[in-house]
C-alpha positions as CSV (number, residue, x, y, z in Angstrom):
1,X,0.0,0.0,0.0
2,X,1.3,3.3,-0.9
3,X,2.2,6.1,2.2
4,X,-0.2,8.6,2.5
5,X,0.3,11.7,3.9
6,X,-2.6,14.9,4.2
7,X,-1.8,18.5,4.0
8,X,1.2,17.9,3.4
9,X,3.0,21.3,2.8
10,X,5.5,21.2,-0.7
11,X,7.6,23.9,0.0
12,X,9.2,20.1,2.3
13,X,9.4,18.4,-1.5
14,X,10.6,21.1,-3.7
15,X,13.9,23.1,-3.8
16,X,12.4,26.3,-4.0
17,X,11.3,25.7,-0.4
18,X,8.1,27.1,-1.8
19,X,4.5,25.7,-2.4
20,X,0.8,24.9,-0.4
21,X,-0.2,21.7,0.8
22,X,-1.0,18.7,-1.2
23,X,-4.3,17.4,0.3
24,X,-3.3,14.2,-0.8
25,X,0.5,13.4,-1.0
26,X,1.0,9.5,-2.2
27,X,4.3,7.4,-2.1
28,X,4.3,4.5,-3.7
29,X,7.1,1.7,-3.0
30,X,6.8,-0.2,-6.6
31,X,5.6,0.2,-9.6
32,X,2.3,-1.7,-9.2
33,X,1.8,0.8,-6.6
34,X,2.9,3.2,-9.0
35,X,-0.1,2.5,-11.6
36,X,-2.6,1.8,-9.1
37,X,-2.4,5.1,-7.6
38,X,-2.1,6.9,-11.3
39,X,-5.4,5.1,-12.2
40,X,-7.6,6.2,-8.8
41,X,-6.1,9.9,-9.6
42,X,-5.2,10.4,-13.1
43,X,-5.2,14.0,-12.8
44,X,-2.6,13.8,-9.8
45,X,0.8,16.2,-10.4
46,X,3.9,14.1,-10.7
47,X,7.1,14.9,-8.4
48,X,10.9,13.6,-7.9
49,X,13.0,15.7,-6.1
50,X,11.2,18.9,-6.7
51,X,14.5,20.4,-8.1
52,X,12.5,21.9,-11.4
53,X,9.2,22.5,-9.7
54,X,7.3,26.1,-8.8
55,X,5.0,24.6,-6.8
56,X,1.5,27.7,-5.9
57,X,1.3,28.9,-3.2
58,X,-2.3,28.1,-2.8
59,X,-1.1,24.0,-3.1
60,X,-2.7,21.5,-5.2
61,X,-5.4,18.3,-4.6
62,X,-3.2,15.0,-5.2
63,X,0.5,14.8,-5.7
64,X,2.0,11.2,-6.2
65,X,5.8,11.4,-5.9
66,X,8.1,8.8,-7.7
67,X,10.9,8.8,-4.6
68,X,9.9,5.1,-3.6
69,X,10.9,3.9,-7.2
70,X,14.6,3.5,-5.9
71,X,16.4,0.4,-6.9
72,X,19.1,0.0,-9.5
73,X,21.9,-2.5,-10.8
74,X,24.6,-2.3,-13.1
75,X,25.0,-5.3,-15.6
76,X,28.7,-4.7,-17.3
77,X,28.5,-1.3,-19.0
78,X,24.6,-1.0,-18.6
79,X,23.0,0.9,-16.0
80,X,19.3,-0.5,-15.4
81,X,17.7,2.4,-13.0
82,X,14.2,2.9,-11.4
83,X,13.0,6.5,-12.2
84,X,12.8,7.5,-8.1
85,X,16.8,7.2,-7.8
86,X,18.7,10.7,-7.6
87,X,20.9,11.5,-10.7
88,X,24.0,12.3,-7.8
89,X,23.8,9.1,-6.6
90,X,24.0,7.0,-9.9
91,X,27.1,9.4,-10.8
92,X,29.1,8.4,-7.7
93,X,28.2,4.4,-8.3
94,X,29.1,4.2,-11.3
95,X,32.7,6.5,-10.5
96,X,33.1,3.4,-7.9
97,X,32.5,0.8,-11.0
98,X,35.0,2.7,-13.1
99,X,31.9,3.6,-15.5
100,X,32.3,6.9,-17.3
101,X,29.3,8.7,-18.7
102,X,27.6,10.6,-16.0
103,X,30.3,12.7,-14.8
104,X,29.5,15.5,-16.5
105,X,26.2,15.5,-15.3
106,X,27.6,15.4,-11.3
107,X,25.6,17.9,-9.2
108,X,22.7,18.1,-11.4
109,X,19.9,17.6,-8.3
110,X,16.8,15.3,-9.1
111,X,15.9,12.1,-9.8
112,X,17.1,10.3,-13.4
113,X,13.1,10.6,-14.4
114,X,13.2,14.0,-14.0
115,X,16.7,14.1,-15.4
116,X,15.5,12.1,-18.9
117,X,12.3,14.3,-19.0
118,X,14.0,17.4,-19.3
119,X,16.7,15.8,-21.0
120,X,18.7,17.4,-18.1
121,X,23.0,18.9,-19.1
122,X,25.4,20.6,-18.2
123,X,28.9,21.6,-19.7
124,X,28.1,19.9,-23.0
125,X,26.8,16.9,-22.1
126,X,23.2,15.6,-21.5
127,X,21.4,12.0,-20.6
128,X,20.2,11.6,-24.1
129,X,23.9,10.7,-24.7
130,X,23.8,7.6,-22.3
131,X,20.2,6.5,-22.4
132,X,19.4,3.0,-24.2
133,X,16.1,2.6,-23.5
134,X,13.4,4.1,-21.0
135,X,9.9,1.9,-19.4
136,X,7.1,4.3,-19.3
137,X,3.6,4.5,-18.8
138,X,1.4,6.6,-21.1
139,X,-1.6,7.1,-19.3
140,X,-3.0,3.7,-20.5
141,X,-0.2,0.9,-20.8
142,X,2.8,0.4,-19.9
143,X,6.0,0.3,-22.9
144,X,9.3,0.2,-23.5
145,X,10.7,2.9,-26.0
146,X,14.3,2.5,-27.7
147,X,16.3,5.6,-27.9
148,X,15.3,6.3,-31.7
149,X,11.9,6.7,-30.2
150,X,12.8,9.4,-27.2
151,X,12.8,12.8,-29.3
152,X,15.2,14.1,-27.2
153,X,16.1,17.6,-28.0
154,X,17.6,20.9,-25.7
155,X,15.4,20.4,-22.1
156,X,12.7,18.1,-24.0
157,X,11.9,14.7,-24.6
158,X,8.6,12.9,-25.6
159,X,7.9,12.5,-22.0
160,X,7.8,15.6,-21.7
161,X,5.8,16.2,-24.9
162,X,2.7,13.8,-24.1
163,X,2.8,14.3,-20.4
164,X,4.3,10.3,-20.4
165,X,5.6,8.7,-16.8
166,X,9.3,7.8,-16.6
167,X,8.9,4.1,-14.4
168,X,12.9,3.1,-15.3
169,X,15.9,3.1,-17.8
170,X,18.8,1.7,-19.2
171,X,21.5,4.0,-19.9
172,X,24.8,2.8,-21.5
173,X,28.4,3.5,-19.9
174,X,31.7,3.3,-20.7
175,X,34.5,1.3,-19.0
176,X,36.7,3.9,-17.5
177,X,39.5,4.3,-14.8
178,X,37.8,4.8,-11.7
179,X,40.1,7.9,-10.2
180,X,39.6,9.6,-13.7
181,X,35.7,9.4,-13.5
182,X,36.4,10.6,-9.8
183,X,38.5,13.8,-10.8
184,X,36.2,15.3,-13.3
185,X,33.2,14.8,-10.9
186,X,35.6,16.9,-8.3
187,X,36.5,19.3,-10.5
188,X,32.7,19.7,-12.1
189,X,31.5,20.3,-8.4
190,X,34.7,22.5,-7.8
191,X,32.9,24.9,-10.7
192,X,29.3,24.3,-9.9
193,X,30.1,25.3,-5.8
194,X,32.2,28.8,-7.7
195,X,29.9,29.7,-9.7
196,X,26.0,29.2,-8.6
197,X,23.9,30.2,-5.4
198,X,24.0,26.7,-4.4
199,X,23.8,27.8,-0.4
200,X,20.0,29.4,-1.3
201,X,17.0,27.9,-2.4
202,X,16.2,28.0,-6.2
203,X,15.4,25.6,-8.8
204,X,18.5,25.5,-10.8
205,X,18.4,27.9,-14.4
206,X,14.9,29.6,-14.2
207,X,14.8,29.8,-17.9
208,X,15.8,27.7,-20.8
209,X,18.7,29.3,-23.1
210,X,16.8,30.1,-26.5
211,X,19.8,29.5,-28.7
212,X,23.1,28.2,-28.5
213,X,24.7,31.8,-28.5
214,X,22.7,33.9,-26.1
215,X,23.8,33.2,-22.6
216,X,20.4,34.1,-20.0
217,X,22.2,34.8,-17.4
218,X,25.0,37.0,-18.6
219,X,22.2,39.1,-20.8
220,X,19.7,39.7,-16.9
221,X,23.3,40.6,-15.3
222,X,23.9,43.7,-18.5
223,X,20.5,44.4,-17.7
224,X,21.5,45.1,-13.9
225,X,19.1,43.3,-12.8
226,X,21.9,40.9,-10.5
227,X,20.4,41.3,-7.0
228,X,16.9,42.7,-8.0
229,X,14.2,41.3,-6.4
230,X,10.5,41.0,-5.5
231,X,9.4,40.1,-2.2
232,X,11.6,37.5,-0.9
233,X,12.6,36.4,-4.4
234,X,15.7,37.6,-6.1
235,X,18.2,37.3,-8.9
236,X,21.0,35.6,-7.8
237,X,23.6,37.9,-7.3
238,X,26.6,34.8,-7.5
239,X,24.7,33.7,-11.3
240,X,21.6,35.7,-12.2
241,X,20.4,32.9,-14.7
242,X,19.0,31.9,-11.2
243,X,16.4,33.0,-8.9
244,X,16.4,32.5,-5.5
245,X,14.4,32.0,-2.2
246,X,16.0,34.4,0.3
247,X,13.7,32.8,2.8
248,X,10.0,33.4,2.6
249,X,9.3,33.9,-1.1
250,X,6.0,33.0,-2.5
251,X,5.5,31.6,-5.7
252,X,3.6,34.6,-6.6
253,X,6.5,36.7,-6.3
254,X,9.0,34.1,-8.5
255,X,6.5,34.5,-11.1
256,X,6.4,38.1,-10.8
257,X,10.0,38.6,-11.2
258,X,10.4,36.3,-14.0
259,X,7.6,38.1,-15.9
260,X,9.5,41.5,-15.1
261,X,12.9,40.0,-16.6
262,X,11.1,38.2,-19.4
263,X,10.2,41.8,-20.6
264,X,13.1,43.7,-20.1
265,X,15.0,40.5,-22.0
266,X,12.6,40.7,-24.7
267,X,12.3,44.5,-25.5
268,X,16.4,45.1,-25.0
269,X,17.8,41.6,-26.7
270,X,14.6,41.3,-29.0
271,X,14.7,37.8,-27.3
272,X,11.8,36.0,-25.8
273,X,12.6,33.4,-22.7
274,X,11.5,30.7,-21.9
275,X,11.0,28.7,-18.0
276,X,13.3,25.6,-17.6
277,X,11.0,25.4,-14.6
278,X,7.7,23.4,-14.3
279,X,5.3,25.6,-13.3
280,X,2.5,24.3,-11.7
């Protein structure tokens, strides 16, 4: 039977540290569970690790979170991993099994569902480049799409698309030496820890970068917008492709700011952005 928990508050689940209650909050342990509990609420939201998530302020009826899908096992160079399992901790397993692939992808927060929706990246690398084959359910019946089938493009993915449920994948590695895969995780963190706000609430990159040569947060920070901020939400002032929670932000004010930079962005770069962020 699946965990059930009532008013249960999501700024807990997200890393926004933002968001109402879910009246109903479900977690279930397999992925029998899993279906059962997307039949009885098919209009339930979906939730990992809430790293991409704005959840309202005002909450939301039924939220079924994919945390309890959690096992994995490596087979040579495959990876075969439920969709519940955080991206981090895949990257440092497979370091140990001298498995290269991931690295790149080391500090990336969420689960490898929410990772393959998005077709999450990160210093030129994303998990479209591993994946083999991904186990989803489609609203209806379960299948088993091969990566021709994925549509994988910048942040987007058929799940994504058609609203499809990650349940597992299979992502293909390459035999490594296991210090090597080590060091470049180090020195990606090294970076990551230098150059985002990752001491402060956000949810990564609010917006997605609309082409390969406009960089979002370099064009907010020659707007001077670094530091500017509406209620308890701001620009980051370490990267300002982020926005932050400086402690009691609502959602209503993260919207509001992002509205305010999508307009200046758009009348002085001609440029119209994007969210990287689900918006609920």
């Amino acid at each position: 039977m699946c965990r059930q928990f009532f008013d249960e508050p999501l700024s807990l689940h997200t890393s926004f540290r933002i968001g109402g209650p879910a009246r109903l909050f479900l977690v279930p342990k397999s992925v029998e569970q899993m279906l059962c509990a997307l039949k009885l609420y098919p209009g339930a939201k979906l939730l990992g690790k809430g790293t991409n998530v704005l959840a309202p302020d005002e909450g939301v009826d039924v939220v079924i979170s994919t945390l309890g899908l959690s096992n994995f096992l490596f087979d040579g160079d495959l990876l075969i991993s439920d969709a519940g399992v955080l991206l981090s901790k895949l990257c440092v397993e497979s370091a140990e099994r001298g498995l290269s692939g991931l690295e790149l992808l080391y500090g990336i927060p969420g689960t490898i569902g929410g990772a393959i929706l998005m077709n999450a990246g990160a210093y030129g690398a994303q998990i479209a480049d591993v994946v083999e084959w991904v186990e989803c359910f489609d609203g209806e019946q379960m299948r088993i799409l091969h990566r021709s089938q994925l549509e994988f493009s910048y942040r987007d993915s058929v799940f994504k698309k058609r609203n499809w449920l990650v349940l597992r994948a299979c992502l293909r590695l390459t035999k490594s030496d296991p210090e090597a895969v080590r060091s470049k995780m180090e020195k990606i963190m090294k970076k990551r820890l230098e150059t985002q706000p990752l001491d402060l609430p956000s949810a990564g990159s609010f917006f997605k970068r609309p082409h390969s040569n406009f960089y979002v947060g370099k064009a907010i920070e020659q707007l001077g917008l670094k530091g500017f901020r509406i209620g308890d939400a701001q620009i980051s002032t370490k990267h300002a492709g982020f926005i932050v929670n400086l402690g009691s932000a609502t959602a209503k004010d993260v919207i509001a700011l992002a509205q305010t930079v999508k307009q200046l962005v758009e009348k002085h770069f001609n440029v119209v952005l994007e969210p990287e962020v689900d918006i609920w």
